[in-house]
C-alpha positions as CSV (number, residue, x, y, z in Angstrom):
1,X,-23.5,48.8,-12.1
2,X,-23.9,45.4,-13.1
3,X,-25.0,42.6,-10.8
4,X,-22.6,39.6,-10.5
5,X,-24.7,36.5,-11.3
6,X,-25.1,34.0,-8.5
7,X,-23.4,31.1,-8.4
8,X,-25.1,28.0,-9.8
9,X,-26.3,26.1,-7.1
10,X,-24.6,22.5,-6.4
11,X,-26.5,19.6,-6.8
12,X,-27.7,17.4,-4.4
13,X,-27.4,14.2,-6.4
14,X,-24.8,13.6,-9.1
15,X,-25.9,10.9,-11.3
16,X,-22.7,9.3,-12.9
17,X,-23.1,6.2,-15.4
18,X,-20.4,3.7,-17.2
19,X,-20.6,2.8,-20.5
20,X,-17.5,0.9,-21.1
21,X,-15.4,-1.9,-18.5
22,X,-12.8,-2.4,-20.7
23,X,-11.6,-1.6,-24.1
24,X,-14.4,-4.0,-26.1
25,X,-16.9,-3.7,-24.0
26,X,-20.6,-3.3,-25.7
27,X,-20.5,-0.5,-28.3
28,X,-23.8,0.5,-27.8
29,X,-23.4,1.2,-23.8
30,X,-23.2,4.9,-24.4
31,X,-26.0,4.9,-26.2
32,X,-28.2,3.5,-23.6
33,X,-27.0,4.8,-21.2
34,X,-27.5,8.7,-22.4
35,X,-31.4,7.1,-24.3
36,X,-32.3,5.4,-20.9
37,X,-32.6,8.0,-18.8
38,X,-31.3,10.9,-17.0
39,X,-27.6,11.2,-15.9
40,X,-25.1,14.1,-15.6
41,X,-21.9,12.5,-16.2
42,X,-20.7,9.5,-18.5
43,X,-18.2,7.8,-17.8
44,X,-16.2,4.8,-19.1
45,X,-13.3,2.7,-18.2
46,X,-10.9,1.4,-21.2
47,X,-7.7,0.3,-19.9
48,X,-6.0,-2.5,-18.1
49,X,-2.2,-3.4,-17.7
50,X,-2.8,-5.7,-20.5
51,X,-4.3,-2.4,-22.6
52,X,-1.5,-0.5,-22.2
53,X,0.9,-3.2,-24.1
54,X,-1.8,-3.7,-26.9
55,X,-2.1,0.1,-27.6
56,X,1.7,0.3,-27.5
57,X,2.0,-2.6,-30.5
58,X,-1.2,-0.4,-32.5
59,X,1.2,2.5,-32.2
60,X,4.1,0.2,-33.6
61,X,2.2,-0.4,-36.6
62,X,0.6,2.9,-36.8
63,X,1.9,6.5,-35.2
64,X,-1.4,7.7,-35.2
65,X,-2.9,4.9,-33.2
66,X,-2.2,4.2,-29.0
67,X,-6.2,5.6,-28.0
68,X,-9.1,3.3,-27.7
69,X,-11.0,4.2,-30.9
70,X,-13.9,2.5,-29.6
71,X,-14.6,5.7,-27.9
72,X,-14.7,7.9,-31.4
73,X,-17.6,5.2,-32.2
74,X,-19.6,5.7,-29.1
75,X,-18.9,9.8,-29.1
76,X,-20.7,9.1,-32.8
77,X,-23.5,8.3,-31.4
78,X,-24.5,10.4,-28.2
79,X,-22.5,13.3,-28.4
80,X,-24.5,16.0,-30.0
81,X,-27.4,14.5,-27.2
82,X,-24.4,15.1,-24.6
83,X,-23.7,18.5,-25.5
84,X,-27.8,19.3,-26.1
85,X,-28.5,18.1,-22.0
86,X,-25.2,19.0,-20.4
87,X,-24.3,15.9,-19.9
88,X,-19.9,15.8,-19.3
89,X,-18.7,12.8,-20.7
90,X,-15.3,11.4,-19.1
91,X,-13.0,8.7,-19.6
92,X,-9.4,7.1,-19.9
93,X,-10.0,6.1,-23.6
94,X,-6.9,8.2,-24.0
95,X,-4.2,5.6,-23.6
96,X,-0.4,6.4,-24.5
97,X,-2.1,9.7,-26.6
98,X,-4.8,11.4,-24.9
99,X,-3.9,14.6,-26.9
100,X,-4.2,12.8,-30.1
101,X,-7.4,10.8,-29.3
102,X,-8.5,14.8,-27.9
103,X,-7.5,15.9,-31.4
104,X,-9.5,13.6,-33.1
105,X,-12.6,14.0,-31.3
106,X,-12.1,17.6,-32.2
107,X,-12.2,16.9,-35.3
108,X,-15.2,14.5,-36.1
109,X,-17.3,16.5,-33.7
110,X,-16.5,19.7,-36.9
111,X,-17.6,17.4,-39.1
112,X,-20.7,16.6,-37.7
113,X,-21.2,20.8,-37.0
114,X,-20.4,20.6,-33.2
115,X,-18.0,22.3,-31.0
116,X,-17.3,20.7,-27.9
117,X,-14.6,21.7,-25.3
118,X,-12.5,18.9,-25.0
119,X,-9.8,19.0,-23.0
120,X,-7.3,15.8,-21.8
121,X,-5.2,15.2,-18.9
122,X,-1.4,14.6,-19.1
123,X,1.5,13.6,-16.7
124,X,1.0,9.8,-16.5
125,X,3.5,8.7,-19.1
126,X,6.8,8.3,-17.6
127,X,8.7,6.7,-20.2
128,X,10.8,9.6,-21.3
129,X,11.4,10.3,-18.1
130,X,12.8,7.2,-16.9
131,X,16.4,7.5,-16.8
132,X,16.2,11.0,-15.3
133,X,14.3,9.7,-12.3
134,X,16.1,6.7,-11.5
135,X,19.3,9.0,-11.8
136,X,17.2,11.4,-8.9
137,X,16.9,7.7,-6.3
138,X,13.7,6.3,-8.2
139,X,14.3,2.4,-8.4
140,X,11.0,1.5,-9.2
141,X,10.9,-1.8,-7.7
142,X,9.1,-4.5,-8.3
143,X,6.5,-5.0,-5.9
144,X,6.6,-9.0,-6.1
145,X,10.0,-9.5,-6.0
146,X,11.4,-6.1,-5.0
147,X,14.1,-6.2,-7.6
148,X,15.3,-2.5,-8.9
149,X,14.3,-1.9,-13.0
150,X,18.2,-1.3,-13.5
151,X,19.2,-4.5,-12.4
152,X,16.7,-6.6,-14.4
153,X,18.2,-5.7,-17.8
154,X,15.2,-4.5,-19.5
155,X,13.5,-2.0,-21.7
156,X,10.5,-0.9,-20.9
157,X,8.5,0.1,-23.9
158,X,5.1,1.6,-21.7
159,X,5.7,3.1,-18.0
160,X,2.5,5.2,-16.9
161,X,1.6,6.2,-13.4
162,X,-2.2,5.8,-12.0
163,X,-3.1,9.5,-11.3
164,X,-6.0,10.3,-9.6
165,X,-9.2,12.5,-10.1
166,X,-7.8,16.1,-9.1
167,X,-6.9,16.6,-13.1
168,X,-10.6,16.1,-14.6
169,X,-11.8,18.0,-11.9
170,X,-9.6,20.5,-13.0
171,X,-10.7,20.3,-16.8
172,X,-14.6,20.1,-15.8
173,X,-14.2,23.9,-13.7
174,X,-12.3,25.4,-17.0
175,X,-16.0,24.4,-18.5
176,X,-14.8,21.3,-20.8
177,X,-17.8,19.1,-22.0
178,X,-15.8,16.1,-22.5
179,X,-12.0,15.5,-20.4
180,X,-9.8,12.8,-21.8
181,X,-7.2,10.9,-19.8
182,X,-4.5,8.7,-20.8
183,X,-3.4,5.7,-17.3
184,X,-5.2,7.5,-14.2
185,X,-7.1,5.4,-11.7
186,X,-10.4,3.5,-12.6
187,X,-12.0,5.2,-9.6
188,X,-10.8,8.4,-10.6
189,X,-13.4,8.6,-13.5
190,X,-15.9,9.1,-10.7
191,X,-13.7,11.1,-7.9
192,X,-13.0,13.8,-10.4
193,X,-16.6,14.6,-11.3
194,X,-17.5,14.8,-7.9
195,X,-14.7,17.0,-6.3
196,X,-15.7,19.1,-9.2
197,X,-19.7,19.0,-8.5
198,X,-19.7,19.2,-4.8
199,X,-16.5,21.4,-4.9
200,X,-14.8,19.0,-2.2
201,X,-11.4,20.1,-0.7
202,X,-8.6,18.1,-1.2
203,X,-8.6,16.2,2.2
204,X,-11.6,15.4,2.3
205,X,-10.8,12.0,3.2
206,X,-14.5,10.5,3.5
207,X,-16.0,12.0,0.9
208,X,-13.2,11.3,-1.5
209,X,-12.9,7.6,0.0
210,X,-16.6,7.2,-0.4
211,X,-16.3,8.6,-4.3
212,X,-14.1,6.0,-4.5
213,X,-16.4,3.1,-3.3
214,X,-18.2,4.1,-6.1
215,X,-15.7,4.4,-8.6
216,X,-14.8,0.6,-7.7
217,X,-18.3,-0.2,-8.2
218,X,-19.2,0.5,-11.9
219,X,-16.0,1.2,-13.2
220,X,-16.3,-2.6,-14.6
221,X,-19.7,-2.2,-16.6
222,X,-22.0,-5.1,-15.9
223,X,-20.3,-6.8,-13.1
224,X,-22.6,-4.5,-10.7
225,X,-25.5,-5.5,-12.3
226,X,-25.5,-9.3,-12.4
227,X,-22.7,-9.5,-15.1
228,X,-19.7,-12.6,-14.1
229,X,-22.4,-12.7,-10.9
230,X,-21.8,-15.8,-8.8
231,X,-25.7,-16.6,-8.0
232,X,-26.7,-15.9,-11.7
233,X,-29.5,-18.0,-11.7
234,X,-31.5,-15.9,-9.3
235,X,-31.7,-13.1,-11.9
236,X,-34.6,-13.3,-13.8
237,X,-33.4,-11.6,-17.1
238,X,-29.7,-12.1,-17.1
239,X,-29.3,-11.3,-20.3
240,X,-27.7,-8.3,-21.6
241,X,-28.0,-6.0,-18.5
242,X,-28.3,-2.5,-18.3
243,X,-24.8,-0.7,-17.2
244,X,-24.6,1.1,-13.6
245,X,-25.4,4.6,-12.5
246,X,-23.8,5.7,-9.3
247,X,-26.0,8.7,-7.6
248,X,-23.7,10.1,-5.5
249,X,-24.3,12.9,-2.6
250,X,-22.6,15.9,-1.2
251,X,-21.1,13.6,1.5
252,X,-19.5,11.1,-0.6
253,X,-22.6,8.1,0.2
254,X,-24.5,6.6,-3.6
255,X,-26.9,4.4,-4.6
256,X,-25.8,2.1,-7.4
257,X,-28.4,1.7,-9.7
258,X,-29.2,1.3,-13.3
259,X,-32.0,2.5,-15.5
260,X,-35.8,1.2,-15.5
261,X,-36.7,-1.4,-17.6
262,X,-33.1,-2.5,-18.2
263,X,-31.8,-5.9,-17.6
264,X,-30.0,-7.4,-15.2
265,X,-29.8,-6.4,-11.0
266,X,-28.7,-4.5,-8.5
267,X,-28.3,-5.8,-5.5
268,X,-26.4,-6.0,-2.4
269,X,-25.1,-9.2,-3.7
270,X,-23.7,-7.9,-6.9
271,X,-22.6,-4.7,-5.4
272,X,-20.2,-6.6,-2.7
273,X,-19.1,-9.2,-5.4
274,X,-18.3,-5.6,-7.5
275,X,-16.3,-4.3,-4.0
276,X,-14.1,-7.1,-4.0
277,X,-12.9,-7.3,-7.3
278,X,-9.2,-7.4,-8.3
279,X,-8.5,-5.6,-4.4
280,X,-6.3,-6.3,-1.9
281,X,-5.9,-5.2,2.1
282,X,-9.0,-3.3,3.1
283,X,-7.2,0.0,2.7
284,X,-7.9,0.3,-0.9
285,X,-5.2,2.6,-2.1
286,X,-5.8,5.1,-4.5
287,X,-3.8,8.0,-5.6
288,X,-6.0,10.7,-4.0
289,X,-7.1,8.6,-0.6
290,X,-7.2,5.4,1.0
291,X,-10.3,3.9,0.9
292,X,-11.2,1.5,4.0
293,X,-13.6,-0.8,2.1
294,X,-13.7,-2.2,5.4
295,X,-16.1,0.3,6.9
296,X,-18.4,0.8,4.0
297,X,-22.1,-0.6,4.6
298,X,-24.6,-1.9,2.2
299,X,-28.4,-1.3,2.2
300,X,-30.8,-2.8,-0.4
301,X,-32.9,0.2,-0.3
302,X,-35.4,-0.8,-3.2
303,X,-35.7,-2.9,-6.5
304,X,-32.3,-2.1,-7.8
305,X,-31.0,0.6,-5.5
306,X,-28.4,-0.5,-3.0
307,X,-27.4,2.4,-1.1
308,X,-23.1,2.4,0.0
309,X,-22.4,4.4,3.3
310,X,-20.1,5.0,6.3
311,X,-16.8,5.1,4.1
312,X,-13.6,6.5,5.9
313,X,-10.7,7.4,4.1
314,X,-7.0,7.9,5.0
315,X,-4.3,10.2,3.3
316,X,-3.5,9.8,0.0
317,X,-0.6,7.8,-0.3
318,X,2.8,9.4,-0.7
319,X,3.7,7.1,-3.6
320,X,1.6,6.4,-7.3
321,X,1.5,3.4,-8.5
322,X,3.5,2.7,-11.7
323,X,2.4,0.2,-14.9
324,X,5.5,-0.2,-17.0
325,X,5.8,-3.1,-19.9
326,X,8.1,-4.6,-21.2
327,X,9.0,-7.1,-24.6
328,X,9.7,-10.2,-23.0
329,X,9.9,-12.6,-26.2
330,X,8.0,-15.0,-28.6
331,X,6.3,-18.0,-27.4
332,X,4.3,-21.0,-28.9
333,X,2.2,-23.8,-27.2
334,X,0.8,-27.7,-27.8
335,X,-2.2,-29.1,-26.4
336,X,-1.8,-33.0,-26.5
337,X,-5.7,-34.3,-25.9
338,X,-5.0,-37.8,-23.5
339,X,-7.5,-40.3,-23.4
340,X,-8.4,-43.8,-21.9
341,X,-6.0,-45.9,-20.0
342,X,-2.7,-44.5,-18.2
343,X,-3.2,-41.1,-18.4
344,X,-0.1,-39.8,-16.2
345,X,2.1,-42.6,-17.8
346,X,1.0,-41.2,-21.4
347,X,1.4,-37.7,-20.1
348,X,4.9,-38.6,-19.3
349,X,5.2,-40.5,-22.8
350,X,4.2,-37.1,-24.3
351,X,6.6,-34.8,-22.2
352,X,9.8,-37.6,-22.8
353,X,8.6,-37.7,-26.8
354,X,8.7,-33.7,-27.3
355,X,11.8,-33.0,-25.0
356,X,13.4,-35.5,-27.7
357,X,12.0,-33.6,-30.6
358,X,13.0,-30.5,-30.1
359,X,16.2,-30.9,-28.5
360,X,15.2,-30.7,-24.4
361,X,14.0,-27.9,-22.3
362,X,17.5,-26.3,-22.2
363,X,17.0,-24.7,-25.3
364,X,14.3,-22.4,-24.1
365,X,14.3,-19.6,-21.9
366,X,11.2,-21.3,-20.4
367,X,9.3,-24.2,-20.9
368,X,5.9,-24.3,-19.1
369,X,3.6,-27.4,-18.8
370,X,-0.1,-28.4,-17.6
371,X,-1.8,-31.7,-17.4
372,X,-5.2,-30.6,-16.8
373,X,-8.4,-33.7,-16.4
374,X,-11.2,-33.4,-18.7
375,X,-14.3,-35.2,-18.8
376,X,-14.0,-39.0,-17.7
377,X,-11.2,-40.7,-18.7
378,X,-9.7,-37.8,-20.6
379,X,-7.0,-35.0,-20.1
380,X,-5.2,-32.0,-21.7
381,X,-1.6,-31.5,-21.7
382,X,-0.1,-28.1,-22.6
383,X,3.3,-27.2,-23.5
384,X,4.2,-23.8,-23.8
385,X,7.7,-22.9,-25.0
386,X,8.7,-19.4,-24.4
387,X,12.5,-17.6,-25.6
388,X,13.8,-14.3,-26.9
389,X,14.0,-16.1,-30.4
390,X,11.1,-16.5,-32.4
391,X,12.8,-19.0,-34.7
392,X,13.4,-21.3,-31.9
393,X,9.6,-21.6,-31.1
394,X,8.2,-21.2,-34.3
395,X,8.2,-23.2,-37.6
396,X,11.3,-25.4,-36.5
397,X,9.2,-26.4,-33.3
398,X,5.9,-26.9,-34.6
399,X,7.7,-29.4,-37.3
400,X,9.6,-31.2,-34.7
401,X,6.2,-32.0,-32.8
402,X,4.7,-32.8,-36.0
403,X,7.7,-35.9,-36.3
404,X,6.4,-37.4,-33.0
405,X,2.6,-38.1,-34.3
406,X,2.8,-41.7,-35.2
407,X,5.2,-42.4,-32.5
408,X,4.1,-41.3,-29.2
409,X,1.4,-42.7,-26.7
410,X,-1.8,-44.2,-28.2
411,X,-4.8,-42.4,-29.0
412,X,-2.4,-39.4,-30.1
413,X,-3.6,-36.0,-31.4
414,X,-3.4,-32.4,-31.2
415,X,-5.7,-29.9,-30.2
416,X,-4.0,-27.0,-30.7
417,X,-0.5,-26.3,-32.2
418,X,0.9,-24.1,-35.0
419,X,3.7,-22.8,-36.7
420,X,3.4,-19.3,-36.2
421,X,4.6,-18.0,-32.4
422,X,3.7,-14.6,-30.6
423,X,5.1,-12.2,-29.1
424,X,4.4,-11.3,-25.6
425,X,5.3,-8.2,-23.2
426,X,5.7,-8.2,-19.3
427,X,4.5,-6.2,-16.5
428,X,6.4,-4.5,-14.2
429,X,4.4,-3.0,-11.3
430,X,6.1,-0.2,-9.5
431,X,6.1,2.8,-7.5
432,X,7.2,6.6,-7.7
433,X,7.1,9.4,-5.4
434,X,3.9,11.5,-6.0
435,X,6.1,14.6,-5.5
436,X,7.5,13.4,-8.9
437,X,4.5,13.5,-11.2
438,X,2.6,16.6,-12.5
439,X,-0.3,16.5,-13.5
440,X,-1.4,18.6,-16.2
441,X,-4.6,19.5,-17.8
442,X,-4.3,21.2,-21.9
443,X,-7.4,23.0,-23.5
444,X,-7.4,22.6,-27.2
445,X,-5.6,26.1,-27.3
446,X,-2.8,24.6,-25.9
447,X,-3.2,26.4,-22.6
448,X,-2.1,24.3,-19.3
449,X,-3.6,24.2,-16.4
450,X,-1.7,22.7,-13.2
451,X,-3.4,20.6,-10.8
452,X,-3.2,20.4,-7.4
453,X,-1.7,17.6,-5.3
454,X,-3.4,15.9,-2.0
455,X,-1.4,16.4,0.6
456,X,-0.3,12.6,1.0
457,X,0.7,10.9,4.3
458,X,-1.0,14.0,6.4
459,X,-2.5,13.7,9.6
460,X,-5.4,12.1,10.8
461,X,-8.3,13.5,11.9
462,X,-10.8,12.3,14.8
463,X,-13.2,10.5,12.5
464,X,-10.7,8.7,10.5
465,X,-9.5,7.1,13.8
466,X,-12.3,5.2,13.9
467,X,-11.6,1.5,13.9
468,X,-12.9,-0.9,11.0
469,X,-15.8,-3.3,12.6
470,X,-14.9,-6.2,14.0
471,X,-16.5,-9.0,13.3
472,X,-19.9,-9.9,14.8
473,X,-20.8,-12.9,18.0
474,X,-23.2,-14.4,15.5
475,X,-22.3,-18.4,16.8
476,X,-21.4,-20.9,13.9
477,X,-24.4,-23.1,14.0
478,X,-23.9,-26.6,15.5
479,X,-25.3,-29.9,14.5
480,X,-24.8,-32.5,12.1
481,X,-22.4,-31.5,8.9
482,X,-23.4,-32.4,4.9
483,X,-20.9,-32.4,2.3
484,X,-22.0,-30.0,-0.7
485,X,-20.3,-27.6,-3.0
486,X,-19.2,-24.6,-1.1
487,X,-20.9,-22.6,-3.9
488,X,-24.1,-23.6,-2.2
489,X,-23.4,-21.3,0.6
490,X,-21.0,-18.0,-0.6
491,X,-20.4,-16.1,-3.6
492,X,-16.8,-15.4,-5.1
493,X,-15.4,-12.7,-7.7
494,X,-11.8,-13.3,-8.8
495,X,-9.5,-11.3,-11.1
496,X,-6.0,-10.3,-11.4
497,X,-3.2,-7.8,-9.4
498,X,-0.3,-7.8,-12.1
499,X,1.5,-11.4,-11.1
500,X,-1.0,-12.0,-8.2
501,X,-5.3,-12.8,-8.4
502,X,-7.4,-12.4,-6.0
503,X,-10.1,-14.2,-4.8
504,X,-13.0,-12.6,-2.7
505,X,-15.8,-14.7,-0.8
506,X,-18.7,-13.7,0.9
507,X,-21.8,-14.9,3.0
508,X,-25.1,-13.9,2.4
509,X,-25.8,-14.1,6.2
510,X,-24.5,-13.6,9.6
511,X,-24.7,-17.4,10.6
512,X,-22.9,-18.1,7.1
513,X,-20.4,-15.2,7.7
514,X,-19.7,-17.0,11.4
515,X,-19.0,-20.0,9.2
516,X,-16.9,-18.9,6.3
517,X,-14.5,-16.4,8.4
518,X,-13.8,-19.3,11.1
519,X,-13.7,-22.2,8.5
520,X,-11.8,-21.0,5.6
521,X,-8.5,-20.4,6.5
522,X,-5.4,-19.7,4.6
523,X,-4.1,-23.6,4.8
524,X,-7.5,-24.3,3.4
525,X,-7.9,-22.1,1.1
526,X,-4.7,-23.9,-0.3
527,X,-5.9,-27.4,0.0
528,X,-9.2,-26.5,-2.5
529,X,-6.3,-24.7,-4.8
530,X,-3.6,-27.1,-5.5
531,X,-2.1,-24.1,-7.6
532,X,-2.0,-22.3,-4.4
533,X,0.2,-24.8,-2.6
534,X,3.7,-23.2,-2.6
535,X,2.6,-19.7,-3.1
536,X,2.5,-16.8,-0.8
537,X,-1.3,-16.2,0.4
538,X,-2.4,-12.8,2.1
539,X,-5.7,-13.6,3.6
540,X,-8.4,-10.3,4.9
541,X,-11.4,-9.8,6.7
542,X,-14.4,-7.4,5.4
543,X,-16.8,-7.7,8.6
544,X,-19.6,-5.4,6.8
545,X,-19.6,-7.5,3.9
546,X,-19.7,-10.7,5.1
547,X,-16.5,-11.2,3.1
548,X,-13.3,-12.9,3.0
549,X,-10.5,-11.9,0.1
550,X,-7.5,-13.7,-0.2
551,X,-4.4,-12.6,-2.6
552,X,-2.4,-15.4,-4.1
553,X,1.0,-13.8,-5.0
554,X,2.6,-14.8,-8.2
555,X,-0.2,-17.0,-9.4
556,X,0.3,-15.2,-12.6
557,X,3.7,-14.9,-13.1
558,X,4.9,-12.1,-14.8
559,X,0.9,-10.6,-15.2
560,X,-1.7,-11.2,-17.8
561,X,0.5,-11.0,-21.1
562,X,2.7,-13.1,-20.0
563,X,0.6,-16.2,-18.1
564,X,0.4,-19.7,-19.2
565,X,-2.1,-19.9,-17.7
566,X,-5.7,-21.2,-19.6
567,X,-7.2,-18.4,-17.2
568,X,-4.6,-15.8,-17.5
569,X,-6.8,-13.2,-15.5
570,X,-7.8,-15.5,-13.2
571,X,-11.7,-14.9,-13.5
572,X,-12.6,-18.4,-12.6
573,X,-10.9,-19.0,-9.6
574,X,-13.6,-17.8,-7.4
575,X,-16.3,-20.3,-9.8
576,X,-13.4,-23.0,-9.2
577,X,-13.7,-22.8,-5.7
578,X,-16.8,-22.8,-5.4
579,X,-17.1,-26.0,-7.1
580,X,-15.2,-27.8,-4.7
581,X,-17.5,-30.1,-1.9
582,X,-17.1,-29.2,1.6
583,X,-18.5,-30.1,4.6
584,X,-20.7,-27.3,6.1
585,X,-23.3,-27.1,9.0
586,X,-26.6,-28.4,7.5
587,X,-28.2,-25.8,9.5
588,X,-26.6,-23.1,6.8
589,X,-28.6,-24.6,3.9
590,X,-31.8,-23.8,5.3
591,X,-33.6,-20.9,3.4
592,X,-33.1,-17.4,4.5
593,X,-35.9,-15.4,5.2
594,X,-34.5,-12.7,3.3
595,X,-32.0,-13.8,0.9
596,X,-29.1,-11.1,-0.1
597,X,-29.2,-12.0,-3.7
């Protein structure tokens, strides 16, 4: 009689790195990462709403294409060293063709006399399921303006749902070494490898929501460790820093850190500027929980090891969000440099002398413009001309301008304009019923595995009734008030939410916290962003972060690939406002004892 062999036992510490924030990210991440020390899982993080449009117009030209290939070029470099220490590599490099991108790897890993399992994770691509489930009562409303996809008129050509973690884990317990995914949620390149390590149930709110903290964390590279980091000056070697490691434990609490000797920081300061990054409400909603990034607490345990704990999570929600794209025409723009004297009246020359040229505004679907002040005595207006034609905006437009040059205001010239528009897609953000996606995992036999849903919207249990923390009786300090940048006193991270961007501010102590939370209101908030005026502004309180994040809906538009905006992501709009002078307690600017970096 043979004796079953034990289980292996579970680890008490999962080390999970990133090697990759976006599709273009630093090549040789991977490498470092798997070189610099030891992890168990790597990770990396390739697509964005914009991604999934660019991938779509690769496949247009080429059938074979619609996966980061990046990835094949990393996998070049650390996979036999992967395989050789057990480390599970796992990412959403997959795109709109995680099977072919699986494929692939398959087959370079042959050439190079390796054999990894390799499995990928399907279910997320909707598209040729669209009209069947708006015929079953899916709308898929837009979340900004509510409007159903029927009634807009449009053809989506990308329309993926986030799913969540639940399919790598899946993949990792059939024994893959490396689990490809196609649009699931950033996070869910950390919750999957944990469920899987610490075999954690499906409701296992805290533990998932605290996997999820994490997730958040390095799932954009660099940005932990000082990259885009508001008080960048106070690292000493900014310079190419080392990418984050989560160590996560059996009860869903990590330290973020990174490896020795490696650039960069890890701090409580770069960890909360990480936290509220492209987020909304508190309840940070993710396909298998709601995260309350409201209850999590920071502790700077060491030199670059900041310790996240007390995470609660909710029920996963009962809908997923959707990402669908769709062609919404050709555009072209003109940047008319103004300088000296009358700069609004030659502004207004300009506008009067183009509208002339080419016919008026009428003509074009859209016609966007920006008059934005330079250095002393100069300014930048730019016309952007957007419509379905591209013969309207291209050659036709760029000679009518050229007509005007030696009859418009004085001091006349171009810096930028050209013959030759481009196209650009639209995103749709959306929701479906979870009920209606199925999530599948397929071994390179072609054997599929279901995965298991969370039970979404289920009931609470005692600990998740626990209230967020409200904010502390630290007084605002009183005294006389100096006018200084309000960079000075708080940090700020800023990206985009489809047509929205948030902005998230925080205080590196009580007293300034007191301060920021009382001070900076949501009429205020719109005075230092003119932009912000006549826009919707949702505005949140994150007590154990010192923090204040504020959504302004449709800054954006119609999302990234379709903004005419100079910042189309809107990563300078926390750096913008902390430009702008305010008066603040001059008590504030004393130094701290122990500064939060």
């Amino acid at each position: 009689m043979t004796t079953p062999t034990p289980p292996a036992p579970r680890p008490d510490t999962l080390r999970i790195a990133n090697c990759s924030g976006f599709y273009g990210d630093r090549l040789a991440a991977a490498r470092e990462m798997v070189e610099g020390g030891p992890i168990d899982v790597l990770t990396g993080d390739y697509l964005a709403e914009l991604t999934m449009l660019l991938l779509w117009k690769a496949r247009r030209r080429d059938p074979g294409a619609g996966y980061a290939v990046s990835f094949l070029a990393q996998m070049n470099d650390v996979l036999a060293t992967c395989l050789r220490r057990g480390i599970k590599v796992v990412v959403n490099a997959g795109g709109l063709d995680p099977a072919g991108l699986a494929r692939r790897l398959r087959e370079l890993a042959g050439l190079a006399g390796l054999d990894p399992v390799v499995a990928h994770v399907e279910g997320d691509d909707l598209l040729p399921r669209l009209a069947a489930l708006q015929a079953d009562g899916e709308t898929f409303a837009h979340l900004g303006t509510g409007q159903p996809l029927a009634a807009a008129g449009v053809e989506p050509v990308t329309a993926n749902a986030y799913l969540g973690g639940w399919g790598i884990a899946r993949a990792l317990r059939a024994g893959a070494d490396v689990v490809i995914c196609g649009r699931v949620a950033d996070a869910a390149l950390v919750t999957g490898p944990a469920a899987w390590a610490f075999d954690w149930a499906l409701d296992d709110w805290d533990r998932l929501a605290g996997a999820v903290t994490a997730g958040h964390v390095i799932e954009c590279g660099a940005q932990a460790t000082g990259g885009n980091y508001a008080f960048f000056t106070e690292i000493p070697d900014p310079v190419h820093p080392g990418f984050p490691i989560a160590e996560i434990s059996a009860d869903g609490s990590c330290v973020i850190t990174k490896h020795p000797g490696t650039a960069g920081v890890v701090t409580t300061g770069t960890v909360t500027a990480q936290l509220l990054y492209e987020i909304a409400q508190p309840a940070y909603l993710n396909p298998d929980v709601i995260a309350r990034f409201d209850t999590v607490r920071l502790t700077q345990e060491g030199p670059d090891r900041v310790r996240i704990s007390g995470a609660r999570g909710e029920p996963a929600p009962r809908t997923l969000k959707v990402c669908l794209n769709y062609r919404g025409g050709h555009r072209n723009s003109a940047t008319f440099v103004l300088t000296g004297l009358d700069i609004p009246a030659k502004a207004e020359f300009a506008l009067a002398s183009v509208r002339d040229a080419v016919g008026g505004d009428e003509r074009f679907r859209r016609v966007d413009t920006r008059l934005e002040p330079g250095a002393p005595g100069t300014a930048r207006l730019t016309v952007t001309w957007l419509d379905p034609d591209p013969e309207k905006v291209g050659r036709a437009l760029f000679t009518a301008l050229a007509g005007t040059g030696l009859a418009g205001y004085p001091g006349l010239y171009l810096e930028h304009a050209s013959p030759k528009p481009t196209e650009y897609g639209v995103h749709w953000p959306a929701l479906v019923d979870a009920g209606a996606v199925t999530q599948e995992v397929v071994l390179a036999d072609g054997t599929r595995l279901p995965v298991p849903r969370p039970p979404a919207g289920g009931p609470y249990r005692a600990s998740h009734l626990r209230r967020a923390p409200r904010a502390g009786t630290t007084p605002v300090p009183a005294g006389p008030l100096v006018r200084v940048p309000l960079g000075r006193l708080v940090g700020a991270r800023s990206g985009d939410k489809g047509g929205d961007a948030n902005v998230g501010l925080w205080a590196r102590d009580d007293a300034g916290y007191a301060w920021l939370r009382s001070w900076l209101t949501t009429e205020r908030l719109r005075q230092l962003l003119p932009e912000a005026v006549d826009l919707e502004v949702s505005r949140y309180e994150l007590a154990n972060l010192r923090a204040v994040n504020f959504v302004v809906h449709g800054l954006l538009g119609d999302g990234v690939a379709a903004s005419t905006r100079p910042d189309p992501q809107a990563k300078a709009l926390g750096e913008e406002l902390r430009g702008r002078e305010v008066e603040v307690p001059a008590a504030l600017l004393e130094p701290v004892a122990a500064p939060r970096g």
